[in-house]
C-alpha positions in Angstrom: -56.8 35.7 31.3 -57.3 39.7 32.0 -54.3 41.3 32.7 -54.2 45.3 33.9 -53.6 47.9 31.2 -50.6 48.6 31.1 -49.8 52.2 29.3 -47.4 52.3 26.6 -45.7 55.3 25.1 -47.5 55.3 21.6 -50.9 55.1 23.9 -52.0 51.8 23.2 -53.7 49.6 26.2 -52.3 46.0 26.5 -55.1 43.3 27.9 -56.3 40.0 27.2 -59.9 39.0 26.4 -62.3 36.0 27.7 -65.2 34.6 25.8 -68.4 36.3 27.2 -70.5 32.8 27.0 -72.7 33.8 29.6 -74.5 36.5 27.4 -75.1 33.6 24.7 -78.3 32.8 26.9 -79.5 35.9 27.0 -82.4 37.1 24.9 -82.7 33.6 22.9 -85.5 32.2 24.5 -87.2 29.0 23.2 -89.8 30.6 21.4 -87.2 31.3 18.5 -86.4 27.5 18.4 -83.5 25.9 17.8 -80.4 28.4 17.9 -78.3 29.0 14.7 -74.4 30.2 14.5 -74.1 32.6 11.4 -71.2 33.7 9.8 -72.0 37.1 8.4 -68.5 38.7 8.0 -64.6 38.0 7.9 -62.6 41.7 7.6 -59.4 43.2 7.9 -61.4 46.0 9.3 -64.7 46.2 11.2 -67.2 48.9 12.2 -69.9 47.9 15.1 -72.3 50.2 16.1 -75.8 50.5 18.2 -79.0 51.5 15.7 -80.2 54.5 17.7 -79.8 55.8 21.4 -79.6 52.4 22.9 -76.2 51.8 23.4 -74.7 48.1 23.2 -73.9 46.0 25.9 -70.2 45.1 25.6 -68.4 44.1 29.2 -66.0 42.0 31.1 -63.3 42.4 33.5 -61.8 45.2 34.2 -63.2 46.8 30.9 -66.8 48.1 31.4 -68.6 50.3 28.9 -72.2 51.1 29.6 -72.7 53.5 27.0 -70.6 52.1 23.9 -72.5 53.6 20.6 -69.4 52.0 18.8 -67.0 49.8 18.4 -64.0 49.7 15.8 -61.8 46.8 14.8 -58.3 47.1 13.0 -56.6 43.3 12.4 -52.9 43.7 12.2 -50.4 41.3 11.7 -50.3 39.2 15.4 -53.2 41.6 17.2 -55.8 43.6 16.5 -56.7 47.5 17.7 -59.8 48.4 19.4 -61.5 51.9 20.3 -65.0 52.7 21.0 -66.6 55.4 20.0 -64.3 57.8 18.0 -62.1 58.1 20.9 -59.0 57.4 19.4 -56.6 58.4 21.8 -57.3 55.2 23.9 -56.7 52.1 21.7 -56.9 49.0 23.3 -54.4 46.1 21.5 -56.1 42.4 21.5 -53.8 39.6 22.1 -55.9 36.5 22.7 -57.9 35.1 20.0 -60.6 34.2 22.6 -63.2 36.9 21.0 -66.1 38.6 22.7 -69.7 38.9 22.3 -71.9 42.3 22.0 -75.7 42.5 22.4 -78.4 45.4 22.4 -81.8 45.5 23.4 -82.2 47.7 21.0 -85.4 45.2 18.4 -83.6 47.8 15.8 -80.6 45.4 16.4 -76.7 46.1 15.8 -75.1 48.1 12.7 -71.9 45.4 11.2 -70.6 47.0 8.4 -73.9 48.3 6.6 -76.5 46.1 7.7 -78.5 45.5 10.8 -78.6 42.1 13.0 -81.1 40.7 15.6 -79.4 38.5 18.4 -76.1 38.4 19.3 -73.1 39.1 17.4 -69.7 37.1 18.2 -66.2 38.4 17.7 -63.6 36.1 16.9 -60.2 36.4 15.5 -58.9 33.9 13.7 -56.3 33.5 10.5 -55.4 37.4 10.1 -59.4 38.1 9.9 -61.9 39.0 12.1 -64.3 36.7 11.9 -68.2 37.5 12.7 -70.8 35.4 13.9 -74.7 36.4 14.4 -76.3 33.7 17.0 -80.2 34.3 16.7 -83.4 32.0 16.9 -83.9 29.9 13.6 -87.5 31.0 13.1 -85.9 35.0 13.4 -83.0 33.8 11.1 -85.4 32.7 8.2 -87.2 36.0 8.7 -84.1 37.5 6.7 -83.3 33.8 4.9 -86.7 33.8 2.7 -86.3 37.7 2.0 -83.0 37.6 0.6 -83.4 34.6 -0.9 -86.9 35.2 -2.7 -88.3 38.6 -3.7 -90.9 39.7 -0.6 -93.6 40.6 -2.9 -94.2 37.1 -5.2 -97.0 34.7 -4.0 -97.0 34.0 -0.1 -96.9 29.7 -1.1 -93.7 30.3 -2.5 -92.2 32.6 0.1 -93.1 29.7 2.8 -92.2 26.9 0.6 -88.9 29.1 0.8 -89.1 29.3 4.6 -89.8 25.5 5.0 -86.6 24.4 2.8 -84.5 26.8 4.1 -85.5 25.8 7.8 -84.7 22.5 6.6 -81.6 22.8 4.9 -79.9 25.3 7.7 -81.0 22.3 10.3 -79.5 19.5 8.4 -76.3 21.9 8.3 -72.8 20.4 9.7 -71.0 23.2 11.1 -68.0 23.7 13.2 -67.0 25.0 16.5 -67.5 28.5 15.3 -70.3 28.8 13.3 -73.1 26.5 11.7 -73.7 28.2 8.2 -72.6 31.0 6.1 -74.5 33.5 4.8 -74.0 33.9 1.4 -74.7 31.7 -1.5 -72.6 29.1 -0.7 -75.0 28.0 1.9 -78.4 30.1 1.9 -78.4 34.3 1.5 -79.0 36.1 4.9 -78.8 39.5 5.1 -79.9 40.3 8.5 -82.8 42.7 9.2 -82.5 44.5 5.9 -84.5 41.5 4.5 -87.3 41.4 7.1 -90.6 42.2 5.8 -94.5 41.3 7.1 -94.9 38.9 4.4 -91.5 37.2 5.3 -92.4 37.4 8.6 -95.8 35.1 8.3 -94.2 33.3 6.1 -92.2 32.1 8.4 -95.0 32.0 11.3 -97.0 30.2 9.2 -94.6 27.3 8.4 -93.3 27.7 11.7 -90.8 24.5 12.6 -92.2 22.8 9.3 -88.9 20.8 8.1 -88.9 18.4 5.0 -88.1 14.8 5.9 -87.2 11.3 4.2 -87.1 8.0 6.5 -87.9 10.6 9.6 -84.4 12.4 8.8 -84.0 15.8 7.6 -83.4 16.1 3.4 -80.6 17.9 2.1 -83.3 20.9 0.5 -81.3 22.1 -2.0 -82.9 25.1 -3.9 -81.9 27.1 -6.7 -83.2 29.9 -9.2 -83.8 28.7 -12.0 -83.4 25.0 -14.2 -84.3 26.0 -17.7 -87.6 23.3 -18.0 -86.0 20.5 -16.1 -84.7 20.3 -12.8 -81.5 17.6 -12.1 -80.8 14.3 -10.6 -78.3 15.2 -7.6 -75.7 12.6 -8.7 -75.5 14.3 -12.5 -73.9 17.3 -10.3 -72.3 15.9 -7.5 -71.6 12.2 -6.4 -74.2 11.5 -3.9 -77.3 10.4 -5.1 -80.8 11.0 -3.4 -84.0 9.2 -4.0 -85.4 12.5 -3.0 -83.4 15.0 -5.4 -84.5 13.6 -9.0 -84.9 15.3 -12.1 -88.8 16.6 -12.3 -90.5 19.6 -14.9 -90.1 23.0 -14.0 -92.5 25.7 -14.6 -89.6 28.7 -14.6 -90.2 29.7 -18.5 -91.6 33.2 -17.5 -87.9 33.8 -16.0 -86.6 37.4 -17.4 -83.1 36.3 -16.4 -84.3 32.7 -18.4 -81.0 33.2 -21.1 -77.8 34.6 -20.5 -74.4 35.2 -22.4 -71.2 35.9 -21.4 -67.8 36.8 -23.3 -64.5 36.0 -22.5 -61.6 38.2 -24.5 -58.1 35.8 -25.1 -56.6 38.1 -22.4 -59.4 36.6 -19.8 -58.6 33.3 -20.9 -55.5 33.1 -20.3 -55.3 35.0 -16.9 -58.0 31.9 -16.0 -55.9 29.1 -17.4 -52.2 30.3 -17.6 -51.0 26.5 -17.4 -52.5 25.7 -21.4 -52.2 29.7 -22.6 -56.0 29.9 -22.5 -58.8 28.2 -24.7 -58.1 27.9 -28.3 -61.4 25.2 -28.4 -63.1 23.2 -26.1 -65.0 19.7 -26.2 -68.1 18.5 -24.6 -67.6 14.5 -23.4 -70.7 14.4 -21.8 -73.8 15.8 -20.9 -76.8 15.1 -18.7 -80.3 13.7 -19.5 -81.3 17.1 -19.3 -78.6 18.9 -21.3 -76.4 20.3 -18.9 -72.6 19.6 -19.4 -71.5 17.1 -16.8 -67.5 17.1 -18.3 -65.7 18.9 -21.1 -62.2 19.5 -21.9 -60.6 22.8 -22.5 -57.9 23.2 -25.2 -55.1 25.7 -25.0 -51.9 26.8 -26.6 -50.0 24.9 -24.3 -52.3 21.6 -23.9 -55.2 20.8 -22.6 -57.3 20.3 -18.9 -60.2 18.2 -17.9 -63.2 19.8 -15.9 -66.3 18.8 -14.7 -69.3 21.1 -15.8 -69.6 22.2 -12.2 -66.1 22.6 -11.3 -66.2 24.7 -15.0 -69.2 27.1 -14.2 -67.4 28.0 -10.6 -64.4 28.3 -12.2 -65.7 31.1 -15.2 -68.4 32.5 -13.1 -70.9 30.9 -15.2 -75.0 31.1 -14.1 -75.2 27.5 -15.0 -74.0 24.2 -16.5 -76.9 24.2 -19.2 -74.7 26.3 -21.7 -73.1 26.0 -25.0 -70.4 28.1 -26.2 -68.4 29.5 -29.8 -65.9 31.6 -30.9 -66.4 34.9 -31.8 -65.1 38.4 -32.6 -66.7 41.5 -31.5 -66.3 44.3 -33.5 -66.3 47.4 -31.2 -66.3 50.0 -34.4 -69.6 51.7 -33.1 -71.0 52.2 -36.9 -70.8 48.2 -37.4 -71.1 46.5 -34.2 -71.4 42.9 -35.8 -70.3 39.8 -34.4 -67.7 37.7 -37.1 -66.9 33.8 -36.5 -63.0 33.4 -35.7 -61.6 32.3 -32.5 -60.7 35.6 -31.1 -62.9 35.8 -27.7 -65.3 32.8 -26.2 -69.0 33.2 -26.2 -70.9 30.9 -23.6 -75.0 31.0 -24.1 -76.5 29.7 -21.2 -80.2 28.9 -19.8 -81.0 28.7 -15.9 -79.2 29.7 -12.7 -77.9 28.0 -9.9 -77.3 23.9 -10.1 -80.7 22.4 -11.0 -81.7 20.8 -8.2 -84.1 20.5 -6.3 -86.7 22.9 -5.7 -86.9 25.8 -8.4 -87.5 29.7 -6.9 -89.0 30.5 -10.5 -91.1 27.5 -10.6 -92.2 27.7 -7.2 -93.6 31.3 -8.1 -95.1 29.8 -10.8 -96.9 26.4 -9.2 -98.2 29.3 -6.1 -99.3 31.8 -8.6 -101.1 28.4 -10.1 -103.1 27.8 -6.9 -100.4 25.2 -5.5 -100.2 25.8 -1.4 -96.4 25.2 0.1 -96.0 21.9 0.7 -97.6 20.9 -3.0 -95.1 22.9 -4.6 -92.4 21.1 -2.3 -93.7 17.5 -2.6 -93.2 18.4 -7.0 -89.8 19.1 -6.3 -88.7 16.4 -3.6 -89.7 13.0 -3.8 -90.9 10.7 -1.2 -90.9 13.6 1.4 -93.1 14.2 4.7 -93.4 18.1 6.1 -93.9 17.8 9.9 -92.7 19.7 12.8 -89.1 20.0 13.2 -87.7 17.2 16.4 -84.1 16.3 17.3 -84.4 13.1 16.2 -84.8 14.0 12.8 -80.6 15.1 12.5 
């Protein structure tokens, strides 16, 4: 409901807000595909703003800017403060969470924060944040997907074997009424048009609505970095197995970023595990086939706790599960910088990156810079797979 400003004596402008559906069908035509929801952003404070000259399009009842360059957002406690431009003496104060959308027809796109978006951007406020959604076509979406994902310059196979698992796996994504993936690496990286280059760009229109099937429904296409050799069965991580996520070889060897180390002081330790004072040892039960730590228990002053190798590696911050660890001491006297045994701080040597399964990013760049085209390096990496054109039915 839109109620009439009302003027207050500190200046601010009471009035409610409706969802602006009706711009959701503008400038998505088919040709982009299916449409995606992306979450891009939840703030305290927010900063929108139009690339150039071309102002955004942000209107509803009895509120109408034509020639908005820019839009700030302040979350309080139970509303949140708007003024566009820099024109601060007229603040407008949100008290619906129904949200807005903005557009531009600007092909620069729209300034959130400090990158650029294609499409439309959604405003919703929800749990004390300011939550942002881009909706765009899929096919634009990847665009950004397979450049933030996979460095624009390796061998074009790889960059649209990137393009036709990420297709896939954003597709096959459950979302909710809100948004259908996130941007970051809990689902797939998207960093709007900072990542756009030509050769992401035909990656993309090459591959165009290429998804990766089993039984004529859509795989679960994970991907990662890097497996250290061997990639990993999908149930030695998490508990669903798939006949199509099985431990195969990897060809990721050349990886700078192959081995990594990291160092935990006693402080760190027990700031991470305050209920067993921190790690005074730790056991391995069990590892995989392919050597990654699939449980181990962590001792401390004050007992002990259980952890799976994956809940362990998002727990430390850890690259991988494929690690081993020891106690060490590092001597910070600059004239003798040698490492002693004692159990003074943990070292954890590790090989890989990301979860092992599935399709490898290193290996991939490997297989293409081997002469593999796309869909070989895809059908090395997921078992008893088709590639065809993307259809409903596939869900």
């Amino acid at each position: 409901m839109l109620t009439t400003p009302l003027k207050l004596t500190n200046k601010y402008f009471v009035i409610g807000f409706i969802s602006l559906s009706f711009f959701c069908n503008q400038n998505l035509n088919a040709s982009n595909g299916p449409i995606i929801r992306v979450l891009i952003s939840k703030e305290k404070n927010l900063r929108i703003r139009a690339d150039r000259n071309i102002p955004l399009i942000f209107n509803y009842k009895n509120l109408i800017k034509k020639n908005v360059k820019g839009i700030t957002l302040k979350k309080g406690k139970n509303s949140t403060k708007l003024f566009f431009d820099k024109n601060k003496s007229k603040v407008y104060e949100i008290k619906d969470d129904k949200g807005f959308v903005i557009k531009s027809y600007d092909k620069r796109g729209i300034w959130v924060g400090g990158k650029r978006y294609s499409g439309l951007i959604k405003i919703k406020f929800l749990k004390n944040e300011i939550f942002v959604v881009n909706i765009l076509g899929i096919e634009k979406y990847l665009t950004s997907v397979v450049g933030s994902e996979m460095p624009h310059r390796w061998p074009l196979e790889a960059l649209k074997a990137q393009a036709i698992a990420s297709r896939t796996y954003a597709l096959k994504k459950t979302g909710n009424a809100l948004y259908d993936i996130d941007s970051t690496q809990s689902d797939q990286v998207y960093n709007g048009l900072e990542s756009k280059t030509y050769r992401t760009n035909k990656a993309v229109k090459d591959t165009r609505s290429l998804v990766i099937t089993h039984k004529n429904k859509l795989i679960n296409a994970l991907f990662h970095s890097s497996s250290a050799g061997m990639t990993e069965n999908s149930e030695d991580v998490w508990r669903d197995k798939y006949p199509y996520l099985i431990s195969v070889k990897d060809f990721d060897q050349k990886n700078p970023k192959l081995y990594w180390k990291k160092i935990f002081s006693n402080k760190e330790l027990q700031i991470l595990f305050p209920n067993i004072g921190g790690i005074k040892d730790m056991e391995i039960l069990d590892i995989t086939k392919t050597g990654r730590v699939k449980n181990i228990k962590l001792i401390g002053n004050y007992g002990s706790l259980d952890f799976s190798g994956t809940s362990l590696r998002k727990k430390m911050g850890l690259k991988s599960t494929l690690f081993r660890f020891n106690f060490i001491e590092v001597n910070t006297n600059p004239e003798n910088n040698k490492i002693k045994n004692t159990n003074n701080s943990l070292l954890i040597s590790g090989m890989g990156s990301g979860h092992g399964v599935g399709m490898s990013q290193w290996g991939a760049k490997h297989l293409a810079m081997r002469g593999y085209q796309a869909k070989d390096i895809l059908k090395h990496y997921y078992k008893q797979i088709q590639i065809k054109p993307f259809k409903e039915i596939y869900k």
